[in-house]
N, C-alpha and C positions, 0 to 999 in steps of 0.2 A: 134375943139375938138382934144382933144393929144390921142393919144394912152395909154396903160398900160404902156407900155415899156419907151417911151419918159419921161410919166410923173413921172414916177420911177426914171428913171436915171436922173431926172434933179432935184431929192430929197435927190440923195443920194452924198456923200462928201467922193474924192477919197483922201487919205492920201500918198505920195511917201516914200519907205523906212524905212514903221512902219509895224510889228514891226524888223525885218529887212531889209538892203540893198537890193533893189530888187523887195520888195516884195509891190503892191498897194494896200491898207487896204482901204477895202470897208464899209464905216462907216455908219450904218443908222441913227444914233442918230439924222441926220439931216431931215431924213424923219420922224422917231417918232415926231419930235419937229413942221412940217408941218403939218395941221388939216387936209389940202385935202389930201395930196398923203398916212398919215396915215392911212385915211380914204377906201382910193382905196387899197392901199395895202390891208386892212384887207377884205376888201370887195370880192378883186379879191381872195382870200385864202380859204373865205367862201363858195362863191357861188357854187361851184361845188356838196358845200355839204348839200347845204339848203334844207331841206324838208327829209332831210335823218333820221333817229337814229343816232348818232352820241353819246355815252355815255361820253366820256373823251377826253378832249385833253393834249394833253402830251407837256410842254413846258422843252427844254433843258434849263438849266443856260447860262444866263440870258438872255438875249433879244428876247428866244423865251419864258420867263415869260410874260414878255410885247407883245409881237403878241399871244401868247397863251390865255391871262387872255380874250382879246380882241375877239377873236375867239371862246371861248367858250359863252362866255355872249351871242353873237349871234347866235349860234348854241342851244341856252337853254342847254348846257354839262355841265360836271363837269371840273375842271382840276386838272392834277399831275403835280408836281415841279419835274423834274429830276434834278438832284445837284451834286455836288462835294461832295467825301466823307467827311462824318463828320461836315452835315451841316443839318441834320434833326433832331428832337427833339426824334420821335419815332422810334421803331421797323425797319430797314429798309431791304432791300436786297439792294445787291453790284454785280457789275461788273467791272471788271479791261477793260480797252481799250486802242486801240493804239491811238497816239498821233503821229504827225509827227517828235517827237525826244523823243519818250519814251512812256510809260504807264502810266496811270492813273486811275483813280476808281470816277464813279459815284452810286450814290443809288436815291431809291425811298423808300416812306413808304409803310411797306408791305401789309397793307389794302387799298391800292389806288386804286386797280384796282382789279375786282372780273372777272373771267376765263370766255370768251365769250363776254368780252364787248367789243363793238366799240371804238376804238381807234386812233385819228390823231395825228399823232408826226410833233411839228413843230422847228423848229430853223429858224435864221435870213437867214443864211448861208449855202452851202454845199460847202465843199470841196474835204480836200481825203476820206469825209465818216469815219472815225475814229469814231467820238461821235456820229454822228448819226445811226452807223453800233451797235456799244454800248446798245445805247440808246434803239434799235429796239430790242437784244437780251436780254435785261431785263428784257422791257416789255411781247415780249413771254413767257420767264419766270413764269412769273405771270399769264400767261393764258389770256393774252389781243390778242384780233383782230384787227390787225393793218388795217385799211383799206388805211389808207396812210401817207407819209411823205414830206410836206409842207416845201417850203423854199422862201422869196424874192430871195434869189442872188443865180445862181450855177455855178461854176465856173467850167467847163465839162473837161476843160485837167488836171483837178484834179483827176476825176476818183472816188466822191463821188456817184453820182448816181447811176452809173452800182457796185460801194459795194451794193448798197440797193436795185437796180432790181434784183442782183445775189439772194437776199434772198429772192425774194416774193415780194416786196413791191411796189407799186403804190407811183409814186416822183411826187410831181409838184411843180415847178419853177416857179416865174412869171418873172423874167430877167437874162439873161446869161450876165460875161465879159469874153473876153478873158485873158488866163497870169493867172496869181498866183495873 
């Protein structure tokens, strides 16, 4: 029997030099495209929070749509599309955030989330915490309860996480790499 960790990393497909010199792009597309370790991924993201209230879960553009859609089905929740500006149909609220070479602006729709609700924000990834630091002040915004913020990969000398402990929030990881 493998572990989480083993079984993760041996699903996921490291890229050199994408998307620049330097930098190894830690791709899941290979482990979405795997039945089991998709499976254990979503499983191990869940379980902490099975048998809880859990109203919504919050997926970032895009690949935490995909772990998102995934996790709420299981959880019996709802979920919000967090997005890039100018990609919702209705009414939205907006947030400008950092980016590691600039700003940028996500929204939600403003009826997503009603004040008080339970809320788990997930993406694939943490990094510098940029979008998911975003993401999280949005949603307060709106009057959601974050109870926590979800990610397969965290990349810790990035300094994602501790953006999002500094604010309140309960992080869970299910694999660390080292390096950018």
């Amino acid at each position: 029997m493998t572990t989480v960790t083993e079984s993760l990393r041996a699903a996921i497909r490291t890229i050199p030099d994408y998307p620049k010199p330097g930098i190894l792009f830690r791709d899941i597309t290979t482990l979405l495209g795997n039945p089991q370790a998709y499976r254990r991924a979503i499983d191990e993201l869940v379980h902490p929070y099975a048998g809880t209230k859990i109203d919504k879960i919050a997926g970032i553009e895009a690949r935490g749509f995909i772990l998102g859609g995934a996790m709420a089905h299981q959880l019996s929740a709802g979920f919000i599309p967090i997005r890039k500006k100018g990609k919702l149909p209705h009414e939205t609220v907006r947030i400008a955030y950092s980016l590691e070479y600039g700003i940028d602006e996500m929204e939600m729709h403003k009826d997503a989330v009603q004040p008080g609700e339970k809320v788990i924000l997930v993406d694939d990834l943490i990094a510098t915490g940029g979008t998911a630091e975003g993401a999280t002040k949005l949603l307060r915004q709106m009057g959601a309860d974050i109870v926590a913020a979800v990610f397969v990969i965290d990349l810790p000398e990035l300094g994602g996480r501790k953006k999002l402990e500094a604010l309140g929030v309960t992080v869970r990881t299910l694999i660390e790499y080292d390096g950018h």
